[in-house]
LUMKOLMAR-940058 format. One line per 8 residues: number of its first residue (from 1); their letters; for each residue x, y, z of C-alpha. Coordinates in nm, 4 decimals. Layout:
<sites>
NUM) A) X,Y,Z | ...
</sites>
This chain:
<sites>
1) XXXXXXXX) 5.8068,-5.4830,-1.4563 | 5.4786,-5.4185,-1.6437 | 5.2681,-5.5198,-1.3118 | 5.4233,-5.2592,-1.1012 | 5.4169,-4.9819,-1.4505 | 5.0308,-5.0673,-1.4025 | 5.0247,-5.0455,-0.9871 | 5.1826,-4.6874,-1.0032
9) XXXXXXXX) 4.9473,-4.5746,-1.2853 | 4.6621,-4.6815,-1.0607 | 4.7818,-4.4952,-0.7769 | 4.8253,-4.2097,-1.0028 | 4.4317,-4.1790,-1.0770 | 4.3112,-4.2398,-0.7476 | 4.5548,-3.9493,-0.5668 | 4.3136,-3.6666,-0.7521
17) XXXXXXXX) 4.0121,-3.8199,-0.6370 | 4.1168,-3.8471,-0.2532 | 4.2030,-3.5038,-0.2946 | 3.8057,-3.3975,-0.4303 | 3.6731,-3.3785,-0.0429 | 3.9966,-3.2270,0.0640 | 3.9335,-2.9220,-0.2054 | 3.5518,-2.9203,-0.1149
25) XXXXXXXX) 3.6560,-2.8309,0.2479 | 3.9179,-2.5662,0.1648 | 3.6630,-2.3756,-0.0939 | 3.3614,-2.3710,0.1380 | 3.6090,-2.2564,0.4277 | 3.6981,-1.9754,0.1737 | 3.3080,-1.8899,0.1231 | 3.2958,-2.0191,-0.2254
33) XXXXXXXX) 3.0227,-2.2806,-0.2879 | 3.1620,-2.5901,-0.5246 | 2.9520,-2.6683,-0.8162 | 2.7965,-3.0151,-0.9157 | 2.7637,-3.0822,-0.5713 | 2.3634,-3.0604,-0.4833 | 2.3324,-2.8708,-0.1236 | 2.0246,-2.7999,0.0896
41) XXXXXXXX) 2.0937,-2.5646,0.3519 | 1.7518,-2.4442,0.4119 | 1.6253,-2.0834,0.4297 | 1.8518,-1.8210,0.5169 | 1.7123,-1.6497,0.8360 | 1.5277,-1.3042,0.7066 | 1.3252,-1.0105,0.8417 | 1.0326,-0.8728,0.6086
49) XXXXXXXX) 1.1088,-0.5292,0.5405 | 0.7717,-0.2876,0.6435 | 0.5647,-0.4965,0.8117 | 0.5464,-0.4205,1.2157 | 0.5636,-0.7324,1.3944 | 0.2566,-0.6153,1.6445 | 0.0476,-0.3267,1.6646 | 0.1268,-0.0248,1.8432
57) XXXXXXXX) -0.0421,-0.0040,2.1474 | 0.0074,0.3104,2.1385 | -0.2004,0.4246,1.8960 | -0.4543,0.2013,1.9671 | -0.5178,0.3169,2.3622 | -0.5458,0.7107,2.1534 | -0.8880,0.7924,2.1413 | -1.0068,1.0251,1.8240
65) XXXXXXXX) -1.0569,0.9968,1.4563 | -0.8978,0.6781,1.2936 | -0.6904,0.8239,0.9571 | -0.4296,0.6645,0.7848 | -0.0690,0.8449,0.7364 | 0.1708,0.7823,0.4849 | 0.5535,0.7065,0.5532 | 0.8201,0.5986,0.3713
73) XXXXXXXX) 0.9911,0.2626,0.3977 | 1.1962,0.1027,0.1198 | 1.1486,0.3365,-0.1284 | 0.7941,0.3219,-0.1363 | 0.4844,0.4938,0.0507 | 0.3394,0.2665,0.3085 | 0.0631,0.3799,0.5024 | -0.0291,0.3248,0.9219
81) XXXXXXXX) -0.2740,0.4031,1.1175 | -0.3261,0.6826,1.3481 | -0.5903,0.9288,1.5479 | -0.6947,1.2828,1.5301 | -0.8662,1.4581,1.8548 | -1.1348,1.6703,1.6784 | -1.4256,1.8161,1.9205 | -1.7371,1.6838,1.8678
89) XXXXXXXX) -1.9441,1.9382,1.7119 | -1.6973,2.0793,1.4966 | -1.8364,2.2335,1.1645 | -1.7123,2.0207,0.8817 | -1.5051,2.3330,0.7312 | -1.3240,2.3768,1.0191 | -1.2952,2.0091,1.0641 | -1.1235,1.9422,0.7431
97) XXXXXXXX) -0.8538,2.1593,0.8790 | -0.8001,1.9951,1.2056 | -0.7616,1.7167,1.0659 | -0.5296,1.8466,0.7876 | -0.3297,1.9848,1.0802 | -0.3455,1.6649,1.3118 | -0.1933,1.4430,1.0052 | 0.0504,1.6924,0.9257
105) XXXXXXXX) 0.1913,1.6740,1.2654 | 0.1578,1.2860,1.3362 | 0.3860,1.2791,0.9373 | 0.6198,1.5303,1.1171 | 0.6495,1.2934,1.4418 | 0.9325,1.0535,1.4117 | 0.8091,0.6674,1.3867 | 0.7201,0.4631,1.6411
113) XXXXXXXX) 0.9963,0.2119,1.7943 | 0.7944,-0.0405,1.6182 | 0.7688,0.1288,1.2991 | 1.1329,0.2435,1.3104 | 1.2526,-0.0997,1.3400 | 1.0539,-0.1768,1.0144 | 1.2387,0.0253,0.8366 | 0.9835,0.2974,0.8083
121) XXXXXXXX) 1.0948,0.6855,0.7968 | 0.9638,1.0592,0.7275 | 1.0565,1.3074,0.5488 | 0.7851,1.5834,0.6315 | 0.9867,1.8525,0.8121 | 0.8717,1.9472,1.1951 | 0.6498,2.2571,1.2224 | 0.4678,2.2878,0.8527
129) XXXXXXXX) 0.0983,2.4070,0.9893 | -0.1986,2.4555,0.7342 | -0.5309,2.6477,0.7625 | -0.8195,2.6882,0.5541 | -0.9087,2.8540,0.2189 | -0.8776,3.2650,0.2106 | -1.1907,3.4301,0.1051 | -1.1288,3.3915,-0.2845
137) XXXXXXXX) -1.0253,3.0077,-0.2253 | -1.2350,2.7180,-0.3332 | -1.3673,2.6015,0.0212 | -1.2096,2.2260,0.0103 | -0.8560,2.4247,-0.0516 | -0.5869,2.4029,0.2172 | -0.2693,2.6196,0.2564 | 0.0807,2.5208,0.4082
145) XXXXXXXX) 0.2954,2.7187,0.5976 | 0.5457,2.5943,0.2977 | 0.4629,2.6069,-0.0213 | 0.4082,2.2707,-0.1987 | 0.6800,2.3718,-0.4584 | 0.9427,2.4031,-0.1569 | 0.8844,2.1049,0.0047 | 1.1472,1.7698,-0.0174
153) XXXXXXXX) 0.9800,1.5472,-0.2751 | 0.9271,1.2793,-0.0655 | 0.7755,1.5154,0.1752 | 0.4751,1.6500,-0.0766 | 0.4832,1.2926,-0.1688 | 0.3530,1.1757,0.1895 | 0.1764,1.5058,0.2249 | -0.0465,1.4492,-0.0882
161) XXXXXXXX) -0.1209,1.0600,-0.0366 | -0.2304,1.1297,0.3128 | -0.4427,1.3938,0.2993 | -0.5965,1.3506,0.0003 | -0.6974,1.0395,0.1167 | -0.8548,1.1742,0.4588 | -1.1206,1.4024,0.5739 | -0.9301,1.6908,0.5255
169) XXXXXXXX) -1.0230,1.6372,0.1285 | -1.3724,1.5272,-0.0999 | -1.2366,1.2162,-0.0681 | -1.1490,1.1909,-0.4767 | -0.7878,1.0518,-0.4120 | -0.6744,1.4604,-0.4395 | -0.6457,1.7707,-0.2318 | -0.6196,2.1269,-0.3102
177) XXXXXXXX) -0.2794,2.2593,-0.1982 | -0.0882,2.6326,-0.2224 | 0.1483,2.8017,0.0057 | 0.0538,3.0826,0.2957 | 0.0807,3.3807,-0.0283 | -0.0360,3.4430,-0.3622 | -0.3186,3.3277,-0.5496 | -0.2024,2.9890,-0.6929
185) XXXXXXXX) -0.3880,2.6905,-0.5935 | -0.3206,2.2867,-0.7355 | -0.5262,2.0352,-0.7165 | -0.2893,1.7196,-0.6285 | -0.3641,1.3627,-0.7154 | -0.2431,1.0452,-0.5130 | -0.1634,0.8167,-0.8221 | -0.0403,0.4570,-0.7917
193) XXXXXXXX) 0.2947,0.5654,-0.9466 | 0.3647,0.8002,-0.6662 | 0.2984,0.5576,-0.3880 | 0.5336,0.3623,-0.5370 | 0.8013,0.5987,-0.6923 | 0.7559,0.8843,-0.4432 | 1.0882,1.0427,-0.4880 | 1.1464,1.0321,-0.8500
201) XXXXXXXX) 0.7566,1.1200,-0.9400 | 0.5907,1.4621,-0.9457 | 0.2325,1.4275,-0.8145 | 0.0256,1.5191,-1.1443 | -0.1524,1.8678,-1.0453 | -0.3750,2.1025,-1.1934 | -0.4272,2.4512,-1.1479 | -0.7284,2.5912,-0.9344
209) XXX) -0.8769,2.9119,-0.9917 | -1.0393,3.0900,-0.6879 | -1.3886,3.1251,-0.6944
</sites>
């Protein structure tokens, strides 16, 4: 009688761990992942957000001035390349504004196939022109068709970065900015913070007095 107390005891403890494997199959067909159990299913399959996976032909059969344009992707500013046709010959005042005026429309164009499947957007409305400085303006200023103040914020965002980083500006990492009236002027800075936190940062700005 005490051999066969001892046989069903035995029994007993090995039922549970039969069962372990059993359990492991009905958690992972639930999606849930047992613990203690090492695993190595390798690297989940992944895209890299913002980076195009060839160049944009494109762009690169254009023939003009090479510039760089800011868009959005993520929640940062990222920037690509593009051209701007400017005539050979053109004086450099009036060729800050072409330029200021080509960028402004290639940040209004929608992205590229390429780009849009990167992720990357705009948010720089269609049809905001710019021209040069009014008599009492300093001569590097440029005025929108919008004033800077009524613009999205990740519009003036892209705005800024791009053309203060062109030829449309000294080339100081700012541009002078107003609107199509009234005397106010800002000079606009392209800051690290606002590359990277374009919607929730202000561009810093100062005031600009005409001359």
């Amino acid at each position: 009688m005490r051999a066969r107390g001892t046989r069903g005891r035995r029994a007993s403890v090995h039922r549970p761990l039969l069962a372990l494997p059993a359990l492991a199959l009905l958690l992972a067909g639930c999606g849930i992942r047992p613990t203690g159990v090492p695993t190595d299913f390798g690297g989940a399959p992944s895209r890299v957000p913002c980076s195009l996976s060839q160049p944009d032909l494109a762009t690169q059969a254009s023939r003009g001035v090479p510039v760089q344009a800011f868009l959005l992707c993520g929640s940062s500013l990222v920037t690509v390349d593009r051209v701007v046709r400017v005539p050979e010959g053109t004086a450099d005042a009036r060729r800050r504004v072409i330029v200021a005026g080509g960028l402004l429309t290639q940040l209004a164009a929608p992205p590229s196939p390429s780009e849009k499947a990167a992720g990357y957007t705009t948010h720089v409305p269609a049809g905001l022109t710019v021209s040069g400085p009014r008599p009492k303006d300093p001569e590097d200023s440029l005025r929108l068709s919008t004033a800077p103040s009524g613009l999205d914020p990740y519009a003036l965002a892209q705005i800024v970065c791009t053309l203060s980083d062109s030829a449309a500006a000294e080339g100081d990492g700012s541009v002078v900015l107003g609107g199509p009236t009234g005397p106010h002027l800002h000079r606009y800075d392209c800051t690290d913070d606002l590359r990277s936190h374009p919607g929730t940062t202000k561009p810093p700005s100062t005031e600009v007095t005409g001359a």
